[in-house]
PDB file of N, CA, C and O in Angstrom:
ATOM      1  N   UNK A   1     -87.266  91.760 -47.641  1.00  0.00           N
ATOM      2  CA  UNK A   1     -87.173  90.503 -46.946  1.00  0.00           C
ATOM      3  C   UNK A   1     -86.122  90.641 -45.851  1.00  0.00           C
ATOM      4  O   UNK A   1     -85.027  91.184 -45.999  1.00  0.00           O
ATOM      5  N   UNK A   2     -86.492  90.197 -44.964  1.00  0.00           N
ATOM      6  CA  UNK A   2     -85.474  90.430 -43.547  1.00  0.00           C
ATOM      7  C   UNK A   2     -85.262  88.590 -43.341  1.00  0.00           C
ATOM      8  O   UNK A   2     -86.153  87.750 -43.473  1.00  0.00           O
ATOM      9  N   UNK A   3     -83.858  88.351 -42.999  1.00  0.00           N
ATOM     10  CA  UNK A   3     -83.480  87.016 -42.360  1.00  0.00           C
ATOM     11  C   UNK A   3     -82.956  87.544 -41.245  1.00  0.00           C
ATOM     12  O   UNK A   3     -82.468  88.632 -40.937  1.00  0.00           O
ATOM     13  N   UNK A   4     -83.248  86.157 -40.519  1.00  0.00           N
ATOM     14  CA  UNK A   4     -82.843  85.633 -38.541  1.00  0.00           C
ATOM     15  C   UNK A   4     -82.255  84.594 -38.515  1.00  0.00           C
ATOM     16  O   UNK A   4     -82.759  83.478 -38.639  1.00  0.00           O
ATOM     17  N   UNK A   5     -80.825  84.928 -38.307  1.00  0.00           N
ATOM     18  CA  UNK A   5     -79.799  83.197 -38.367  1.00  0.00           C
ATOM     19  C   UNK A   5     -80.497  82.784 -37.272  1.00  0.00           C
ATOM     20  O   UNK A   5     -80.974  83.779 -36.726  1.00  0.00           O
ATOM     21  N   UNK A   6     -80.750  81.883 -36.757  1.00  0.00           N
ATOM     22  CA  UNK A   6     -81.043  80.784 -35.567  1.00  0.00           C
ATOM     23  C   UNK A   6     -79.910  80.057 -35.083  1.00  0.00           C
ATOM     24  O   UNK A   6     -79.488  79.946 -33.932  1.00  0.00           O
ATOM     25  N   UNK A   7     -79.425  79.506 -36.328  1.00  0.00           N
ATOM     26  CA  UNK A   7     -78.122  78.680 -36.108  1.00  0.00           C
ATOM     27  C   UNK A   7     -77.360  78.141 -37.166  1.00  0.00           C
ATOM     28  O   UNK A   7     -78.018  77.773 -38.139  1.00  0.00           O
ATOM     29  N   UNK A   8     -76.289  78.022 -37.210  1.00  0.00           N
ATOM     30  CA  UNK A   8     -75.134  77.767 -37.908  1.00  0.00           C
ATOM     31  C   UNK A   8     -74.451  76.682 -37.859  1.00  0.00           C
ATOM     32  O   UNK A   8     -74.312  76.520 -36.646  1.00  0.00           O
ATOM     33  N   UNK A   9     -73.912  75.797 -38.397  1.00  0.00           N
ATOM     34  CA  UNK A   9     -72.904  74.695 -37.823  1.00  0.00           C
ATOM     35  C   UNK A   9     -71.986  74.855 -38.696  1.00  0.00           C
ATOM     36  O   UNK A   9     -72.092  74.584 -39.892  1.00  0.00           O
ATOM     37  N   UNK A  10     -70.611  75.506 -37.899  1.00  0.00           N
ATOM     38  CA  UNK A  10     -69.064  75.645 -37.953  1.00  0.00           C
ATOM     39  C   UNK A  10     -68.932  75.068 -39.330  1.00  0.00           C
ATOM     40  O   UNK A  10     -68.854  75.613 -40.431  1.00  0.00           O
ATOM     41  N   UNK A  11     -68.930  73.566 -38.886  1.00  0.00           N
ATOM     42  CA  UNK A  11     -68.054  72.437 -39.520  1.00  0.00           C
ATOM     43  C   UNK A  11     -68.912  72.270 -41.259  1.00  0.00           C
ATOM     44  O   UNK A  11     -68.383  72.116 -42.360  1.00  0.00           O
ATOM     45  N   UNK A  12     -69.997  72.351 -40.984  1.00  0.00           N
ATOM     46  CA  UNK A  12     -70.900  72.133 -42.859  1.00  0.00           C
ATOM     47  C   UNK A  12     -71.239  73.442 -43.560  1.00  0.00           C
ATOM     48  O   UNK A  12     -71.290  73.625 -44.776  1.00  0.00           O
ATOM     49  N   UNK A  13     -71.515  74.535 -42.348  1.00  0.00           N
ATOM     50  CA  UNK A  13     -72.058  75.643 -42.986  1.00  0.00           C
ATOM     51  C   UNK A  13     -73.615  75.261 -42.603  1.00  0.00           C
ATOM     52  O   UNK A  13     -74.203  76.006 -41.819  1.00  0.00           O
ATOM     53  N   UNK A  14     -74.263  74.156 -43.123  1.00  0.00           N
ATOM     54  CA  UNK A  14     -76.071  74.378 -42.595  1.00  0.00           C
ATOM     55  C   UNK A  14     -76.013  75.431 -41.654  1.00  0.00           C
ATOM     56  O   UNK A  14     -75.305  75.957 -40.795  1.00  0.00           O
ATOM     57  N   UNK A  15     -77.342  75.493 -42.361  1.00  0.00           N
ATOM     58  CA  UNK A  15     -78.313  76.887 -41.854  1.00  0.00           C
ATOM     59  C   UNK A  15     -79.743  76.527 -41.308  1.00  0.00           C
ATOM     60  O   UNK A  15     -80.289  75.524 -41.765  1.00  0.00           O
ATOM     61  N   UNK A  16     -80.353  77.251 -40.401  1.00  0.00           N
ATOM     62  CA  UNK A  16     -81.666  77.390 -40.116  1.00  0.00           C
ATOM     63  C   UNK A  16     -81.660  78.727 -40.148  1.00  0.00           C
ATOM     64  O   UNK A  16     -80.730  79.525 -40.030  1.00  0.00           O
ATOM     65  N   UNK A  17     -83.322  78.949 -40.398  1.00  0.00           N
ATOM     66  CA  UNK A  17     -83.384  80.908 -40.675  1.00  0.00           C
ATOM     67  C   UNK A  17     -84.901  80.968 -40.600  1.00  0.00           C
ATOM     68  O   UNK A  17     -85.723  80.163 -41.039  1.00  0.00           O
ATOM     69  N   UNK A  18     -85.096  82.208 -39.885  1.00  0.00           N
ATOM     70  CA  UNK A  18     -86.574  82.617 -39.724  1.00  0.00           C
ATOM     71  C   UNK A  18     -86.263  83.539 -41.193  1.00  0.00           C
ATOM     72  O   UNK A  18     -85.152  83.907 -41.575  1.00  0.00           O
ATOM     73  N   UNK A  19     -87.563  83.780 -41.865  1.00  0.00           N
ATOM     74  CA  UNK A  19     -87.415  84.698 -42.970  1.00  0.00           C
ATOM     75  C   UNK A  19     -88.695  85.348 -42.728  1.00  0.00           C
ATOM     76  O   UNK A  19     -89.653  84.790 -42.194  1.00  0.00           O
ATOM     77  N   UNK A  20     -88.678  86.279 -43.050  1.00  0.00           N
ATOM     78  CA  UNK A  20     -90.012  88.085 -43.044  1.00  0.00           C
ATOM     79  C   UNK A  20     -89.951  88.395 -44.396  1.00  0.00           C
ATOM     80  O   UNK A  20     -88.922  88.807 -44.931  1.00  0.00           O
ATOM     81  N   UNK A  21     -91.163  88.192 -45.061  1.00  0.00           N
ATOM     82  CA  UNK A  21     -90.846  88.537 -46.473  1.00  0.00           C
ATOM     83  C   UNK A  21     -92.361  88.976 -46.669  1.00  0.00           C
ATOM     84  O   UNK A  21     -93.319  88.204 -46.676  1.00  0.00           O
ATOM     85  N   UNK A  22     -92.402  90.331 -46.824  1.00  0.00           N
ATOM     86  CA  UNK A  22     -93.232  91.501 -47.461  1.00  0.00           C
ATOM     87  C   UNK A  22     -94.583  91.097 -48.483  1.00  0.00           C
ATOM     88  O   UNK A  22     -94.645  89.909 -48.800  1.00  0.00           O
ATOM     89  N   UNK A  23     -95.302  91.709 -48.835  1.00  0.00           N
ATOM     90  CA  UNK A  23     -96.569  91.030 -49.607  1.00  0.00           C
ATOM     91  C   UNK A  23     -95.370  91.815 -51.088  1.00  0.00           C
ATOM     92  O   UNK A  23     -94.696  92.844 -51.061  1.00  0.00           O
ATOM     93  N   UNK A  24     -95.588  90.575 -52.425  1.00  0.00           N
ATOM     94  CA  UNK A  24     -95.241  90.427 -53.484  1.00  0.00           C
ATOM     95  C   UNK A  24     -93.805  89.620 -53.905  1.00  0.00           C
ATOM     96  O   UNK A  24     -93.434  88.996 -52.911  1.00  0.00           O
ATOM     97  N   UNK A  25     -93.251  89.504 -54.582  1.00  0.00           N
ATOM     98  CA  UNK A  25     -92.067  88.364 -54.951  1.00  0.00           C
ATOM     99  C   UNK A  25     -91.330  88.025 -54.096  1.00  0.00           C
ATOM    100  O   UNK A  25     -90.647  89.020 -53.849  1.00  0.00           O
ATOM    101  N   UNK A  26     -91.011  87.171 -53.431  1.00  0.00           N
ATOM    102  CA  UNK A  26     -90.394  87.014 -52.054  1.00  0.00           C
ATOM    103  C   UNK A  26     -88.710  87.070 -52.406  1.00  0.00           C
ATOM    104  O   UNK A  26     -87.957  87.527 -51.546  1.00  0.00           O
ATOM    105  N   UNK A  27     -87.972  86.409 -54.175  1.00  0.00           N
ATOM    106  CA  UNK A  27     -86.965  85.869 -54.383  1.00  0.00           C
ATOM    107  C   UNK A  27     -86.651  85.933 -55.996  1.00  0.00           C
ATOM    108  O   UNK A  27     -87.400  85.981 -56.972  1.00  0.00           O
ATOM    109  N   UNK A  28     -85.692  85.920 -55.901  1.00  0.00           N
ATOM    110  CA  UNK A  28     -85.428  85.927 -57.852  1.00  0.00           C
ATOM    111  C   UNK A  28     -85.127  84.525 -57.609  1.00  0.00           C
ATOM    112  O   UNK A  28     -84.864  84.031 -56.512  1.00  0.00           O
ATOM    113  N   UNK A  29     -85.232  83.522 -59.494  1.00  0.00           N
ATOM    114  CA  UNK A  29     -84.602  82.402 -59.639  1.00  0.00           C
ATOM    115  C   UNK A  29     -83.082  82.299 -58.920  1.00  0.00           C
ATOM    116  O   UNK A  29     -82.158  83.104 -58.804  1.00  0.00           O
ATOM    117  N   UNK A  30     -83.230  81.291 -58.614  1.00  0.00           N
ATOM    118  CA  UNK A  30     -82.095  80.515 -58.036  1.00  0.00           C
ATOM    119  C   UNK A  30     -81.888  79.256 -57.736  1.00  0.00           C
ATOM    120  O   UNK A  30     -82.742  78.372 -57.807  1.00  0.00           O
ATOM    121  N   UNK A  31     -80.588  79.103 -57.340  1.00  0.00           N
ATOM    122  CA  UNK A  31     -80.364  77.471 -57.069  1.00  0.00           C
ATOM    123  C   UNK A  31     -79.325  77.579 -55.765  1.00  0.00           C
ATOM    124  O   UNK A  31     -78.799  78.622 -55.378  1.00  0.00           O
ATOM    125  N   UNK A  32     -79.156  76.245 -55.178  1.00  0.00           N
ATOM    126  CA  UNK A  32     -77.981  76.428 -54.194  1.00  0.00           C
ATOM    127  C   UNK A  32     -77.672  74.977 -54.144  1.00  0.00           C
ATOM    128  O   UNK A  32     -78.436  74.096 -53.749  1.00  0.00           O
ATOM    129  N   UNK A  33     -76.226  74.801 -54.677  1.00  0.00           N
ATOM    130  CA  UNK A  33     -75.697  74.139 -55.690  1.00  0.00           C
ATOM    131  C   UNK A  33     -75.005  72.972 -54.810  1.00  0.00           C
ATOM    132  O   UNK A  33     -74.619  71.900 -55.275  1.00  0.00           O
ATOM    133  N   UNK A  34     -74.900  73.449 -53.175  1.00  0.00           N
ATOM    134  CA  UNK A  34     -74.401  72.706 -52.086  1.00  0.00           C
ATOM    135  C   UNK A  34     -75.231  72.364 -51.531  1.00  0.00           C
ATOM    136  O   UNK A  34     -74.905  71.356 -50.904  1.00  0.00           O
ATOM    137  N   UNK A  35     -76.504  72.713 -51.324  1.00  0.00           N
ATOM    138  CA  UNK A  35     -77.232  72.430 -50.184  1.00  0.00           C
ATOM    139  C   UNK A  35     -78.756  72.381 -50.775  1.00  0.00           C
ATOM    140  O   UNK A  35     -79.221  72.903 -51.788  1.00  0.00           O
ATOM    141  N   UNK A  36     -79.381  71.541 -49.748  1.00  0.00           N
ATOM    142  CA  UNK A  36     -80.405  71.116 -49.809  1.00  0.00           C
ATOM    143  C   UNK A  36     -81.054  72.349 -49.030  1.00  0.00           C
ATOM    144  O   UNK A  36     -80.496  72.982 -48.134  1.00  0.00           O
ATOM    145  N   UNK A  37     -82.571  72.614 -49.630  1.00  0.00           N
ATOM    146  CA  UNK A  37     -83.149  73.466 -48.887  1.00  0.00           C
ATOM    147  C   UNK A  37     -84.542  73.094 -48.481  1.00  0.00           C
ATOM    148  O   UNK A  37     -85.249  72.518 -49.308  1.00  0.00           O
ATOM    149  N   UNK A  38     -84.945  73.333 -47.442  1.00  0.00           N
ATOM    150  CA  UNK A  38     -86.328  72.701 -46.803  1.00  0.00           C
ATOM    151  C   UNK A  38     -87.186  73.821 -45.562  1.00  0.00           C
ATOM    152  O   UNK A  38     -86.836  74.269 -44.470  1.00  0.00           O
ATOM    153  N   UNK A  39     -88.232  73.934 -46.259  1.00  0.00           N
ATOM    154  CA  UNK A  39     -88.997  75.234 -45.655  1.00  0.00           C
ATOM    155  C   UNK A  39     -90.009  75.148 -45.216  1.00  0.00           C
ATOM    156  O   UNK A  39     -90.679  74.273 -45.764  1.00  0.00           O
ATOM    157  N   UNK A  40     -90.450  75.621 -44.505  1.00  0.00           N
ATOM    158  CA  UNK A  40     -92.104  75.989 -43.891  1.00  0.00           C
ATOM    159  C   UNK A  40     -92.885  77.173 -43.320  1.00  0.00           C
ATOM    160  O   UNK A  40     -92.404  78.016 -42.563  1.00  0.00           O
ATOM    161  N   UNK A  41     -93.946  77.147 -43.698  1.00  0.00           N
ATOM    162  CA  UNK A  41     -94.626  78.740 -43.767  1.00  0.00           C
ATOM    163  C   UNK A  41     -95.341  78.682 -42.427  1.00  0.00           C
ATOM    164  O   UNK A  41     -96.236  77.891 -42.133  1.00  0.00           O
ATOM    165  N   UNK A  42     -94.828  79.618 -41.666  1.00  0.00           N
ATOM    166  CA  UNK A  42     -95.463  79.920 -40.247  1.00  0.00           C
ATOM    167  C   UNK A  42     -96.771  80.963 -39.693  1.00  0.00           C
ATOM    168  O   UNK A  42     -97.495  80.895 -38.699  1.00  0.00           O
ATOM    169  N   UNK A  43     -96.709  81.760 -40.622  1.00  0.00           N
ATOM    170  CA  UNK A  43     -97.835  82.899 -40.636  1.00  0.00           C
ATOM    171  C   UNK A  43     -97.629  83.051 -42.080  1.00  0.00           C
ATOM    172  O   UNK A  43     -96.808  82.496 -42.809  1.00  0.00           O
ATOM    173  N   UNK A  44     -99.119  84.462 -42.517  1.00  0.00           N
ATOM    174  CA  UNK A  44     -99.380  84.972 -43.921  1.00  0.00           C
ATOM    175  C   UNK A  44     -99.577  83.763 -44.791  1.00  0.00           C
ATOM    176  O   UNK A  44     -99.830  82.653 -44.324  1.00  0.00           O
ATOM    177  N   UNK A  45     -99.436  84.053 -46.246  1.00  0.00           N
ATOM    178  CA  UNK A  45     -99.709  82.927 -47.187  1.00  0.00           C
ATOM    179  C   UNK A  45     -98.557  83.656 -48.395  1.00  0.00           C
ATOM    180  O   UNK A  45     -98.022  84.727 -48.680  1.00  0.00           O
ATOM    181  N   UNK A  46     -98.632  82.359 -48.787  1.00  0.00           N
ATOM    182  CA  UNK A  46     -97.639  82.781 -50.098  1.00  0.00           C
ATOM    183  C   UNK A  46     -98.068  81.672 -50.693  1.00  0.00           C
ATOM    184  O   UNK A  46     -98.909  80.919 -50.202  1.00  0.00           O
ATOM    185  N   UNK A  47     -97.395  81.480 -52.010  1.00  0.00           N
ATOM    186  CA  UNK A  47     -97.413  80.215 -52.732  1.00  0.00           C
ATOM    187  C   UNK A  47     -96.089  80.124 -53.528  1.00  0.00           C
ATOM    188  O   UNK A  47     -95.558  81.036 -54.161  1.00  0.00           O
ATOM    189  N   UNK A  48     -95.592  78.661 -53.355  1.00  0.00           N
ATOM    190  CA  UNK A  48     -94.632  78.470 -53.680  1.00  0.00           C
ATOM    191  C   UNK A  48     -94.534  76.786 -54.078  1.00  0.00           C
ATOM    192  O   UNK A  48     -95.489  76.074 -53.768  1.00  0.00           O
ATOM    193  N   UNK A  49     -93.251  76.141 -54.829  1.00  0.00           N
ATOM    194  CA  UNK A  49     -93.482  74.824 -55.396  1.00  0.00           C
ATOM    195  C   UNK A  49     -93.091  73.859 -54.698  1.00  0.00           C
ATOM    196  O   UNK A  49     -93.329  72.730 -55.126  1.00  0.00           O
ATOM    197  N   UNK A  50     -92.247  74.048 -53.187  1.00  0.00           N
ATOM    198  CA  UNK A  50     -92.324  72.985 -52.500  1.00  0.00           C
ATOM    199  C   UNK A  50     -91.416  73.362 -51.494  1.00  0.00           C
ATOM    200  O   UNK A  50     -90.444  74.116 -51.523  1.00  0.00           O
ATOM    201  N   UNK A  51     -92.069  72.500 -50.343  1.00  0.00           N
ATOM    202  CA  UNK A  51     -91.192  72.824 -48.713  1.00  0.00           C
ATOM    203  C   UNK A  51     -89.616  71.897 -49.138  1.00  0.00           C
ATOM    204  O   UNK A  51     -88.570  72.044 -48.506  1.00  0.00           O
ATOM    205  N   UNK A  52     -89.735  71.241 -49.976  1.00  0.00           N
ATOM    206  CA  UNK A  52     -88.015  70.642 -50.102  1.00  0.00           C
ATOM    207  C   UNK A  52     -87.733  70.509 -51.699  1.00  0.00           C
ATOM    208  O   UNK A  52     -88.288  69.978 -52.661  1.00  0.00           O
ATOM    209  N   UNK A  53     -86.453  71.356 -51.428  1.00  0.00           N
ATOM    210  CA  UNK A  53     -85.866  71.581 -52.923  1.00  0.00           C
ATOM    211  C   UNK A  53     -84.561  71.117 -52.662  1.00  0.00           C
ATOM    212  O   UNK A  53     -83.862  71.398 -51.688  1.00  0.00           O
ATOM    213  N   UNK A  54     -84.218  70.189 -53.862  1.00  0.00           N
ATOM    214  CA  UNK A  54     -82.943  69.433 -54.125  1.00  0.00           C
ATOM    215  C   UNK A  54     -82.194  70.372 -54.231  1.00  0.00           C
ATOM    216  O   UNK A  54     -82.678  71.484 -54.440  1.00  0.00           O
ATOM    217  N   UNK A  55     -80.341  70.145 -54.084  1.00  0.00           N
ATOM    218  CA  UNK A  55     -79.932  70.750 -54.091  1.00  0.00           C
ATOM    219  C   UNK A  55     -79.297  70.865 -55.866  1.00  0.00           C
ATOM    220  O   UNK A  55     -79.122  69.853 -56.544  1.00  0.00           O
ATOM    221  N   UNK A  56     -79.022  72.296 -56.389  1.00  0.00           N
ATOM    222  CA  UNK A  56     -79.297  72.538 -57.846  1.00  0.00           C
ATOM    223  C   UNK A  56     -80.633  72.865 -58.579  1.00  0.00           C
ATOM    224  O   UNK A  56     -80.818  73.464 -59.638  1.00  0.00           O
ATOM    225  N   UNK A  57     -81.479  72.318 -57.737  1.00  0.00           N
ATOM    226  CA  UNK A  57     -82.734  72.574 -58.398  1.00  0.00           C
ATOM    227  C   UNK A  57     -82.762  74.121 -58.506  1.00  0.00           C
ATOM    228  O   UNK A  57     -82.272  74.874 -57.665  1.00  0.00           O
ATOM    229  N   UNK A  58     -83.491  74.562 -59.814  1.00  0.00           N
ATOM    230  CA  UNK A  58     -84.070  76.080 -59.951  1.00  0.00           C
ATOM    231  C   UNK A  58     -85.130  76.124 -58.977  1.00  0.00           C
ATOM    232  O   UNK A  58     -85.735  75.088 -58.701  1.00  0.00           O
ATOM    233  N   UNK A  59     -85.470  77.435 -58.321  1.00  0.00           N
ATOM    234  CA  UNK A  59     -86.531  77.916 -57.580  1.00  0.00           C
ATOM    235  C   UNK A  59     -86.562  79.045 -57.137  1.00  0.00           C
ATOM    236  O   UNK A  59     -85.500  79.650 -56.989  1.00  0.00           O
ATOM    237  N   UNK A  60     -87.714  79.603 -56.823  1.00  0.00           N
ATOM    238  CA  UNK A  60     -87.465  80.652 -56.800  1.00  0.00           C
ATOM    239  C   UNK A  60     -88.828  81.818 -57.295  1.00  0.00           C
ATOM    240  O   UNK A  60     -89.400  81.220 -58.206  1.00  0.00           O
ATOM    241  N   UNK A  61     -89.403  82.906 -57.116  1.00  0.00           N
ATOM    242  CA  UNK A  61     -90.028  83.994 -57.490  1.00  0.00           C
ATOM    243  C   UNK A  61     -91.312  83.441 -56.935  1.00  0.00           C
ATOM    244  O   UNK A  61     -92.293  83.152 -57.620  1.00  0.00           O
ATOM    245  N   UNK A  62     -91.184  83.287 -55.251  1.00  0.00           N
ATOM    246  CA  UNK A  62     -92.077  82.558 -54.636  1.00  0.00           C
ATOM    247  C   UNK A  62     -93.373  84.029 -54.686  1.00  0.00           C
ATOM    248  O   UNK A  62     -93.086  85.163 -55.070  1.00  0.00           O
ATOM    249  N   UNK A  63     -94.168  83.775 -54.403  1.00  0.00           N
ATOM    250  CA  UNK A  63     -95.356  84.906 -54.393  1.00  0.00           C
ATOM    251  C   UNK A  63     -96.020  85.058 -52.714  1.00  0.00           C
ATOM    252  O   UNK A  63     -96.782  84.247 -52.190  1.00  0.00           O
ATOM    253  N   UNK A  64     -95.534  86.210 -52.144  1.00  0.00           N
ATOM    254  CA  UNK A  64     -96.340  86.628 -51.113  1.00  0.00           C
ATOM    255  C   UNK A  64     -97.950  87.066 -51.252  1.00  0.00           C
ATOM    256  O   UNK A  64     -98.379  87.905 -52.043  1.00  0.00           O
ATOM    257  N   UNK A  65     -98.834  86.195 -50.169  1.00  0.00           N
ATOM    258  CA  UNK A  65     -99.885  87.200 -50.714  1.00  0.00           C
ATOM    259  C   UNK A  65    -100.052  87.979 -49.213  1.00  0.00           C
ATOM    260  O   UNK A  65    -100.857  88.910 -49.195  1.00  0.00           O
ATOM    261  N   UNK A  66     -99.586  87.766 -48.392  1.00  0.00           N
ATOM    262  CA  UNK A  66     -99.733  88.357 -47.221  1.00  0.00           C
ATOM    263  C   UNK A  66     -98.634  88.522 -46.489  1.00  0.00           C
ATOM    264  O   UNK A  66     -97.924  87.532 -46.670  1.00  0.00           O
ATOM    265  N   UNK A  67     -98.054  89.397 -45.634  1.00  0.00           N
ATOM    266  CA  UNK A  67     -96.705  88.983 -44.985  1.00  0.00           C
ATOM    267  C   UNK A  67     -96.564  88.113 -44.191  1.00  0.00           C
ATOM    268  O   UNK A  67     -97.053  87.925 -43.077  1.00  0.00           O
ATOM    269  N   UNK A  68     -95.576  87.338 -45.049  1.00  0.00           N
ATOM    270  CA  UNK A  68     -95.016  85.727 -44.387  1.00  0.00           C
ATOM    271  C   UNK A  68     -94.053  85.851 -43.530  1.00  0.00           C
ATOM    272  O   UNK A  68     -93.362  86.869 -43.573  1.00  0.00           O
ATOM    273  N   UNK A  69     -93.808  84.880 -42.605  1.00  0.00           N
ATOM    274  CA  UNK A  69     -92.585  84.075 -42.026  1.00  0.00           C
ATOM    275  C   UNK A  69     -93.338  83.277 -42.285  1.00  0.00           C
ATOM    276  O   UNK A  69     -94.528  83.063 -42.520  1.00  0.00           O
ATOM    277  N   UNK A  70     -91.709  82.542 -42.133  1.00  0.00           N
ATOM    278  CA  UNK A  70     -90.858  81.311 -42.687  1.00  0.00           C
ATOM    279  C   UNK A  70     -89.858  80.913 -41.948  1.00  0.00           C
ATOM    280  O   UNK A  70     -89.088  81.745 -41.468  1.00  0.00           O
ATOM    281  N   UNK A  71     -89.677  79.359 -41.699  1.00  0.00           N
ATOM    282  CA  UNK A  71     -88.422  78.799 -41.419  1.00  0.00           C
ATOM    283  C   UNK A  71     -87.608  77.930 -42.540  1.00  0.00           C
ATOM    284  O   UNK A  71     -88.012  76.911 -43.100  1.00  0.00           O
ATOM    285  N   UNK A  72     -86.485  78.527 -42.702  1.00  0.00           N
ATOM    286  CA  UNK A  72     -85.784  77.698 -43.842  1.00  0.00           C
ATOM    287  C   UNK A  72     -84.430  76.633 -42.942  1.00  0.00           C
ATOM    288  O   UNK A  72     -84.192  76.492 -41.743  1.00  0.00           O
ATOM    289  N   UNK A  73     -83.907  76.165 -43.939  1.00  0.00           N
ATOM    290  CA  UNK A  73     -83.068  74.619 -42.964  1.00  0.00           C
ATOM    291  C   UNK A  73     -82.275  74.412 -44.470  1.00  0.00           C
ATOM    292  O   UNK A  73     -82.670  74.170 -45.611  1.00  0.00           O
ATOM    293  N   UNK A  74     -81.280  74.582 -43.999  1.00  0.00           N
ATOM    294  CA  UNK A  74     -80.034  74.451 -45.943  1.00  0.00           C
ATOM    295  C   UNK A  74     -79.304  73.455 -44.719  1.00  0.00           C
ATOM    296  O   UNK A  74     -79.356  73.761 -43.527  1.00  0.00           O
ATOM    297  N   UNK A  75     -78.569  72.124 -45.275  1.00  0.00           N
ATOM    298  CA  UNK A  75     -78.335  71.425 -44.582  1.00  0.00           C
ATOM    299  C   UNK A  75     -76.591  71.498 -45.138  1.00  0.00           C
ATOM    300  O   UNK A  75     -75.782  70.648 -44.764  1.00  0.00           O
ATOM    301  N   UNK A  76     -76.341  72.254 -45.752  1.00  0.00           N
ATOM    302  CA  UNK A  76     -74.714  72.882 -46.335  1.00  0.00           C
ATOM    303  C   UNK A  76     -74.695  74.060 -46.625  1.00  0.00           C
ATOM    304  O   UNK A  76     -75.736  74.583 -47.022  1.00  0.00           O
ATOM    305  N   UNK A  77     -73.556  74.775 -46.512  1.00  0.00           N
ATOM    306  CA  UNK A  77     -73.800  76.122 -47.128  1.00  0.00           C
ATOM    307  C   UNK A  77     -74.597  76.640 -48.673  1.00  0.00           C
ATOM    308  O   UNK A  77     -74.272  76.623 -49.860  1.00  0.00           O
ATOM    309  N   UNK A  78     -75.965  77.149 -47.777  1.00  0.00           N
ATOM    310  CA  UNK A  78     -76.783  77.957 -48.923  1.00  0.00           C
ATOM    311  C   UNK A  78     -76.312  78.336 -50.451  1.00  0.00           C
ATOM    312  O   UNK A  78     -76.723  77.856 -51.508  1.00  0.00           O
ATOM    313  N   UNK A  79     -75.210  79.460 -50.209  1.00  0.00           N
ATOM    314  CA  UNK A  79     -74.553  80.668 -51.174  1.00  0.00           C
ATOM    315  C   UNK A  79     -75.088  80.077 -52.496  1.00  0.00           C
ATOM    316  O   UNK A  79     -74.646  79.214 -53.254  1.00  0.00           O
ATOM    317  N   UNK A  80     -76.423  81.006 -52.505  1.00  0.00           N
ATOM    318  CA  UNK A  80     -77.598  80.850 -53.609  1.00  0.00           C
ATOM    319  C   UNK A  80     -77.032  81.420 -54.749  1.00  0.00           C
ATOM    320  O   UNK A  80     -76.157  82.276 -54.616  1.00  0.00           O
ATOM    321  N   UNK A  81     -77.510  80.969 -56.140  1.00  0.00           N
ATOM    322  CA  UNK A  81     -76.606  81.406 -57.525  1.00  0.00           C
ATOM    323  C   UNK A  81     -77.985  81.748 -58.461  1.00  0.00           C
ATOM    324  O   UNK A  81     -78.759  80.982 -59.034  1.00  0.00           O
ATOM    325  N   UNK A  82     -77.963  82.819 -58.392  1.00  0.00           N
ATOM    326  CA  UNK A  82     -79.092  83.796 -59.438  1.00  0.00           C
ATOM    327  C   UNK A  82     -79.106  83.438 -60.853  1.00  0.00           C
ATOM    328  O   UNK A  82     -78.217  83.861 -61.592  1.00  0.00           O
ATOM    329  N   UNK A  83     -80.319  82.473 -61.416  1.00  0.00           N
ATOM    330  CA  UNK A  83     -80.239  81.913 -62.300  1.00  0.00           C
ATOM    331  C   UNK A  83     -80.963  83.266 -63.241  1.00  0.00           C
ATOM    332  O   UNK A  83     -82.148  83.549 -63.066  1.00  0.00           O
ATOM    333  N   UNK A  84     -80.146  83.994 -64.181  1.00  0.00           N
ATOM    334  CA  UNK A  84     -80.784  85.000 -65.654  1.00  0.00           C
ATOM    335  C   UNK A  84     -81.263  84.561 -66.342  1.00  0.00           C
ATOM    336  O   UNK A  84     -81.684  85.201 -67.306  1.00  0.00           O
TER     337      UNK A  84
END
């Protein structure tokens, strides 16, 4: 999986991000415990449980079936926590 910052803001941390993610598991479980995350699939296909995930929510072990981009949007700092 390859990420493309777009943009940053200083003051919250939010994020926007192009993402390139390969045919098969795009992500391990996770959560991101600050921030809200909200996505959309631009090319390829994948399947996954939703373009907006609360922040804390588990998610995660999205399924490529073709190579995707993606734009993601964390509206606080991301720093995702790998749920075992």
């Amino acid at each position: 999986m390859k990420e493309k910052v777009l943009w940053t803001d200083e003051g919250t941390g939010a994020k926007i991000a192009l993402v390139k993610a390969p045919v098969g598991v795009m992500d391990r479980r996770h959560t991101h415990p600050e921030a809200n995350q909200f996505g959309m699939r631009l090319t390829g296909s994948m399947k996954w449980v939703s373009s907006h995930i609360p922040k804390g929510e588990e998610h995660g072990l999205s399924m490529i079936e073709e190579e995707t981009i993606a734009i993601f949007f964390w509206d606080d700092p991301p720093k995702p926590e790998v749920v075992e």
